[in-house]
N, C-alpha and C positions, 0 to 999 in steps of 0.2 A: 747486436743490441738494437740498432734501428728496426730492425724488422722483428722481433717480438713485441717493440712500440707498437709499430702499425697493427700490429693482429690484435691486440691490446684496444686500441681504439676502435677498431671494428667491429669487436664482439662490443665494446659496450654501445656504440653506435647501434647498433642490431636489436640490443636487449631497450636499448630507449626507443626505439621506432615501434618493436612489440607492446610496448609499455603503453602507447601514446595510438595503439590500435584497436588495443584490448577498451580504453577508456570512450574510445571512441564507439564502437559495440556497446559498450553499457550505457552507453547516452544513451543512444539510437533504442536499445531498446525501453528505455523509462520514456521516455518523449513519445515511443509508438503506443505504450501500456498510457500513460498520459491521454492521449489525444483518443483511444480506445476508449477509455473512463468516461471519455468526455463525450464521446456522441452519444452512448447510451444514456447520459445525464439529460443531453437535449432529447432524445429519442423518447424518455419518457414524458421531459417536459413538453412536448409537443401532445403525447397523448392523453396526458392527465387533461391537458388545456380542451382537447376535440371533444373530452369527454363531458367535460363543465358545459361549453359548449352548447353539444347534443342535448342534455338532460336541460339546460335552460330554453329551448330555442322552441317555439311555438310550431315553426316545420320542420322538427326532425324527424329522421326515421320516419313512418308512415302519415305523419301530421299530425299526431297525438302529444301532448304534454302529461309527461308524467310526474303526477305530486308523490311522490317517495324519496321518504326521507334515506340517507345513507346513516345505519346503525353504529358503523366503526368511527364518525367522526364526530358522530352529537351524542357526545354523554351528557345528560342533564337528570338533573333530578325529579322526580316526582313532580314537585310541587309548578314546575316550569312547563311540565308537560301538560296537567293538569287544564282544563281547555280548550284542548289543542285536538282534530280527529285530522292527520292525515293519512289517505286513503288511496288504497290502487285504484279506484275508480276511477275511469277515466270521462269527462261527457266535454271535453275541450270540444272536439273533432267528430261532428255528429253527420259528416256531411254524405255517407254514404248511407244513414236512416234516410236522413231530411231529405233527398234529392234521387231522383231515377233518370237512368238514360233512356230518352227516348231515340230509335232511328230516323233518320231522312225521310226512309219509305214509306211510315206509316203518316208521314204529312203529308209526300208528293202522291203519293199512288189515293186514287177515288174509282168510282164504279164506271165516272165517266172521261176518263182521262187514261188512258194507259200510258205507263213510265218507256217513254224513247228508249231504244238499246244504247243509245249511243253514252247516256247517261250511266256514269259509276258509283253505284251505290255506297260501294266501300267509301270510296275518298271523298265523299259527302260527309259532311261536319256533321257530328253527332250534335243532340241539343239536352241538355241535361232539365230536368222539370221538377219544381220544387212541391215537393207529395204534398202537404198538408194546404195549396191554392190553387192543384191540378184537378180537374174534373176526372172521372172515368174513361176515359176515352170512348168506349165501347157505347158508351150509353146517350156522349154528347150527342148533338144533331148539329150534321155541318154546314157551313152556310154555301152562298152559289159565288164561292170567286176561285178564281184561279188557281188550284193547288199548284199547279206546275211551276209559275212564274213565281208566286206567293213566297216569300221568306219562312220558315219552319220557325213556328211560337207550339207554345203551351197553349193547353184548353182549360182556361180560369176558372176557377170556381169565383160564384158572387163572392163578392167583396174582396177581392185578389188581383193584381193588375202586374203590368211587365212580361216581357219575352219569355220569360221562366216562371210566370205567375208566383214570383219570392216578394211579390211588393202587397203585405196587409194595406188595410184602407187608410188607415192612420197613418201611414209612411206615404202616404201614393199623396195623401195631402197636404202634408206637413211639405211634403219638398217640392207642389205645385206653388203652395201660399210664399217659402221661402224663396221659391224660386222668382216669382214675381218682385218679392218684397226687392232682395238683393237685385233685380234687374233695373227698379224704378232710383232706389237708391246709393248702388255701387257697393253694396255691401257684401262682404265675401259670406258665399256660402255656407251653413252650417254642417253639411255631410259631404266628402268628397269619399265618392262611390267606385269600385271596381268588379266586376264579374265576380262571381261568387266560386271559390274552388277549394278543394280538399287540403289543398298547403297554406292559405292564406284567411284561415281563423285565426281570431283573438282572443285573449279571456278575458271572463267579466268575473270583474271582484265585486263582490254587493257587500256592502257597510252600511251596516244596518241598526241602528240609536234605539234601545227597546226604551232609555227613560227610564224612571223609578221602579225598581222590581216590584213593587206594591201594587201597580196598576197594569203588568202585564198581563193580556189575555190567553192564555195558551192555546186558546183553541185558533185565535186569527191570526196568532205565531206560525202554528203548525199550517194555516191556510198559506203564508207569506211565504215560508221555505217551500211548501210541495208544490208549488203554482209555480214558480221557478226554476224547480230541481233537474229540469235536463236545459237549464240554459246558465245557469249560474255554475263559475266554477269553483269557488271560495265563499264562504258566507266570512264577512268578518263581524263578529256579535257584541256588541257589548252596553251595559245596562249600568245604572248607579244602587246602590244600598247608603243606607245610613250610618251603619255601623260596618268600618270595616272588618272587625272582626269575627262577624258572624260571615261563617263559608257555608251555611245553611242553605242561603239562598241559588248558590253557585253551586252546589253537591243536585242540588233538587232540578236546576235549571239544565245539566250535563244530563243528568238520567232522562229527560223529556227531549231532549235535544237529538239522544243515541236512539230512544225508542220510535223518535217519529218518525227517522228515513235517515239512511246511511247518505253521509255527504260529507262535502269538507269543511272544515267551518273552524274557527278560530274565537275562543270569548273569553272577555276582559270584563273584570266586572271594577270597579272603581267609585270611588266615596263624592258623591252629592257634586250637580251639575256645576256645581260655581267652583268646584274643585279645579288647581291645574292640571290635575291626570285626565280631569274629563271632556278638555278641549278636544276640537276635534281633531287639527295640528298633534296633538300628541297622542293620543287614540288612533290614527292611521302611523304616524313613526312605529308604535309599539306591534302595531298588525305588521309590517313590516319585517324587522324584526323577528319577527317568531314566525314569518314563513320562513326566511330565509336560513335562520339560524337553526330551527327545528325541523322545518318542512322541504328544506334543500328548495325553495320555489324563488325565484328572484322577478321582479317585477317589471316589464318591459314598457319603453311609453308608448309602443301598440295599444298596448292593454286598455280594457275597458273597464273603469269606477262607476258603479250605479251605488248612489246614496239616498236613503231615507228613513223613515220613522217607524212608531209601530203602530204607527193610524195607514200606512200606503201598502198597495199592492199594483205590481206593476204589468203591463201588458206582456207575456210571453212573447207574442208575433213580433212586439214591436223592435224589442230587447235582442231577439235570436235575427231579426232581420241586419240590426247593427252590428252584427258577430263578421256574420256571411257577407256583407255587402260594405260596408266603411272601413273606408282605411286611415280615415280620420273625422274624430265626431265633437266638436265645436260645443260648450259646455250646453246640454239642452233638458230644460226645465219640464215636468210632467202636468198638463191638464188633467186631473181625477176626477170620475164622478164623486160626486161630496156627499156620500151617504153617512146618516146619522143612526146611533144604538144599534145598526145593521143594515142589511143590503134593504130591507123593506120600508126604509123611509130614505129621500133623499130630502136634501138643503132644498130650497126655494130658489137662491143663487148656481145651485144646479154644480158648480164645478166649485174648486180652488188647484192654485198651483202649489204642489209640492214634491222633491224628490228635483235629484238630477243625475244626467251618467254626460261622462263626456274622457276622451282620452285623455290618460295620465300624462300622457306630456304638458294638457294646458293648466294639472294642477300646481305647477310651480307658479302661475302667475296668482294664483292663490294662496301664495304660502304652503303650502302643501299641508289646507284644511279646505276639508273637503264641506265645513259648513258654508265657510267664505265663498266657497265655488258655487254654492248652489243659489247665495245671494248676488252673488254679479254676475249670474246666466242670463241672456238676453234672447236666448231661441226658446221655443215650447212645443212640444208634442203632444200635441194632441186638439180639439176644439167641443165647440158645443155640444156637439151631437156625434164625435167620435173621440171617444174617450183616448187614454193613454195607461189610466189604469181605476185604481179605486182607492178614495180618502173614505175610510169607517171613523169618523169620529162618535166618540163615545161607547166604541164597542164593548164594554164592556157590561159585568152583573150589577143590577142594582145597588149591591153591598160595596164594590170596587168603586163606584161613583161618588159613593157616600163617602166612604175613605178619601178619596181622592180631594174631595172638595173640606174635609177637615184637616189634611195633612198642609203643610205651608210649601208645597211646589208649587215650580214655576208650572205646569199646566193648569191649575187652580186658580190664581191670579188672572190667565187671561181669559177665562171662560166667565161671560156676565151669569148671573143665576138673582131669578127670582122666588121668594118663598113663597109659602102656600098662600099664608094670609098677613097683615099688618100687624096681628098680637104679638105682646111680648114673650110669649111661649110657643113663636112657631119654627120651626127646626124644618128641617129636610132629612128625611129616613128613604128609608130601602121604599115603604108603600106608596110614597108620595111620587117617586123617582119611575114607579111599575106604570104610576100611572100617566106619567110625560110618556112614557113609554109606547102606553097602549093608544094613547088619545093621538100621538103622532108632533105629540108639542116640547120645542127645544127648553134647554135647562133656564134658559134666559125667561121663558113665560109666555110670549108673543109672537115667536116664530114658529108659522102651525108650517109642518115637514108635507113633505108628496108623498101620497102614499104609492108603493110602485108594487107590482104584480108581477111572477115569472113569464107568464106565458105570456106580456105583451110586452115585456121588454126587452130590449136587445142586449143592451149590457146591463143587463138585473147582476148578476156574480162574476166570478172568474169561473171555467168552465170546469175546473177543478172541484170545486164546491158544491156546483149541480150537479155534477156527477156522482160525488159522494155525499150527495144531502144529508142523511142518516147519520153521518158524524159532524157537519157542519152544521146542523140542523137549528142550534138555537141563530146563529148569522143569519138564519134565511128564512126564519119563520118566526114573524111575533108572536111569545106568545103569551103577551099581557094582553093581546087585541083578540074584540072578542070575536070578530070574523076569522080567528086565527086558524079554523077547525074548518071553515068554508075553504082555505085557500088548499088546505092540505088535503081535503077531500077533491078538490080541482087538480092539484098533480097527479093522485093514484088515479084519478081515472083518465 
């Protein structure tokens, strides 16, 4: 009896140890299926993040930024998309256009020096040279110093300056004059500069205020974008109407926008200046926004804000030199030449300042409105006699004038205007307007304008414009003046 007990308690001893083995095996394998689940959860989360990332990161992959949107996660409608062009084009990362390598050898070695053997060409620093302030080489004439001893530069073209000839004349004096300024006074710098390389571009978003769709000129629109279009890499656009429910103006404005050059660009059209949408604080939130949310582009405070009107145009050199060379740019204001009804007359005062760009990181001390920014800039680009860019006031038709100066905007209020004569029936029309026009006299009555000529000016247009005169053609040639048949006869020949 005792001993059928004990067998009795061993089997179930046995069958509870099996029991208590088997549960054990099932653990071990949920916990291994568990912790399996679980690195492929982080294994993606890791690569969804490299992937955000990448696509946001101004050096990735080859130094390019790519504005493409991803299709599977921005569903929106029509009416959202509506103003919005983004684009595979890429023009972030121009810097294998913009720059050529030059060797060692073609600095050290001359007719009258032969290069030492001793000397290794290979492990000689290459010097890279910025094409559009490098001379020909082949053509320069060298001077009598030391190529041997001499440090390897670029051969400048007039008005280009620096070891790479990347420095326009406007920047080479803007940061002599800054440089003195801040030395007498302890004041920090306006551009803190680095070597110029294929990883370390920036973008430049240009926000651009066209103002009352009434007085837009399309033709000095189509000059602003194409005069910027390989250095800009966002146009953010946007303009007021009266009536928001006429989309007229914004159907008409998109088709001029598509047909004048493939770009990126973003436009918000929004009801009358004193409106809250039309601040400038909320007008860059909303650009924001719709890059990010439609355009997959996120903003980085690298980045470069160039802001202004639809009277500015701004210097290419000055702009792409900012791209290539700062890694941080101190809110700075633009000196324009101050041309009036077109490039053929300028102001008497010769300049005004208008426009600013400076890195998105100093626009939170602004509110993050980019008008306030361009009021509390304390640096300027540009001076007397080297521009920064170009202020066209009054570019516009005769008939846009007239409009303008009946309608109750604010550019209307601040422009003085005097009439023709003291009677009670004198008005100002399109003829009276042709003829401030032709005579070279501001709308005010007394302010007789410069008359200026292409072939002795320097900065007569953007070179964009001279180049394509034949469509630019009323900006650059009066033709209410009657010498206006003289001057054109002086270009053809």
């Amino acid at each position: 009896m005792a001993r059928s007990t004990g067998l009795s308690q061993l089997v179930a001893s046995g069958s509870g140890r099996l029991a208590i083995t088997k549960k054990l095996v099932l653990w071990s394998v949920l916990v291994v299926q568990v912790g399996f689940i679980g690195c492929i959860w982080l294994l993606q989360m890791n690569r969804s993040q490299l992937l955000q990332q990448t696509s946001n990161s101004p050096d990735s992959g080859s130094g390019r930024v790519h504005f493409v949107r991803n299709a599977r996660n921005t569903k929106v409608n029509k009416d959202q998309r509506r103003g919005l062009h983004c684009m595979h084009r890429e023009n972030t990362n121009r810097y294998q256009q913009d720059f050529y390598q030059k060797k060692s050898d073609k600095f050290n070695r001359s007719a009258d020096y032969a290069m030492p053997a001793y000397v290794d060409l290979e492990l000689a620093p290459a010097l890279w040279c910025y094409r559009e302030g490098t001379l020909n080489e082949t053509s320069a004439q060298r001077n009598d110093r030391d190529y041997l001893m001499a440090q390897p530069q670029c051969l400048c073209d007039s008005g280009w300056h620096g070891r790479d000839c990347g420095q326009p004349e406007i920047i080479w004096r803007a940061l002599m004059t800054h440089s003195r300024a801040s030395k007498r006074a302890g004041y920090e710098a306006p551009l803190k500069l680095h070597e110029a390389s294929g990883t370390s571009v920036k973008r430049l978003f240009y926000m651009l205020n066209l103002g009352d769709w009434e007085h837009i000129n399309l033709e000095l629109l189509h000059l602003q974008l194409r005069t910027l279009m390989e250095v800009v890499d966002f146009y953010l656009i946007y303009y007021y109407v009266r009536d928001i429910k006429d989309n007229l103006t914004r159907r008409q404005l998109e088709r001029n926008l598509n047909s004048m050059l493939s770009f990126n660009y973003v436009l918000y059209q929004c009801k009358g200046p004193g409106h809250v949408s039309c601040t400038g604080a909320a007008v860059y939130a909303h650009f924001r926004h719709q890059l990010w949310t439609l355009c997959s582009v996120q903003t980085q405070a690298t980045d470069l804000l160039l802001y202004g009107d639809r009277e500015t145009l701004f210097s290419p050199a000055a702009l792409k030199f900012l791209k290539y060379y700062a890694s941080d740019v101190l809110p700075l204001r633009f000196r324009l030449k101050h041309n009036v009804y077109g490039f053929y007359w300028q102001h008497p005062k010769r300049t005004r300042l208008s426009g600013v760009i400076s890195s998105l990181v100093h626009l939170h001390a602004a509110q993050m409105d980019p008008q306030r920014l361009e009021r509390q800039a304390t640096y300027t680009l540009g001076d007397l006699n080297h521009y920064g860019g170009w202020s066209c006031e009054l570019c516009l038709s005769p008939e846009q004038i007239v409009l303008m100066l009946q309608t109750s905007s604010v550019d209307s209020r601040s422009i003085p205007v005097r009439l023709p004569n003291q009677t009670r029936s004198a008005r100002i029309d399109a003829n009276y307007v042709q003829q401030l026009m032709g005579t070279g006299v501001h709308l005010d009555g007394s302010t007789q304008l410069l008359r200026l000529r292409q072939q002795s000016e320097k900065y007569f247009a953007p070179d964009t414009a001279t180049l394509h005169s034949s469509q630019f053609g009323q900006l650059l040639y009066n033709m209410y003046d009657v010498d206006v048949l003289d001057d054109v006869q002086e270009d053809e020949d």
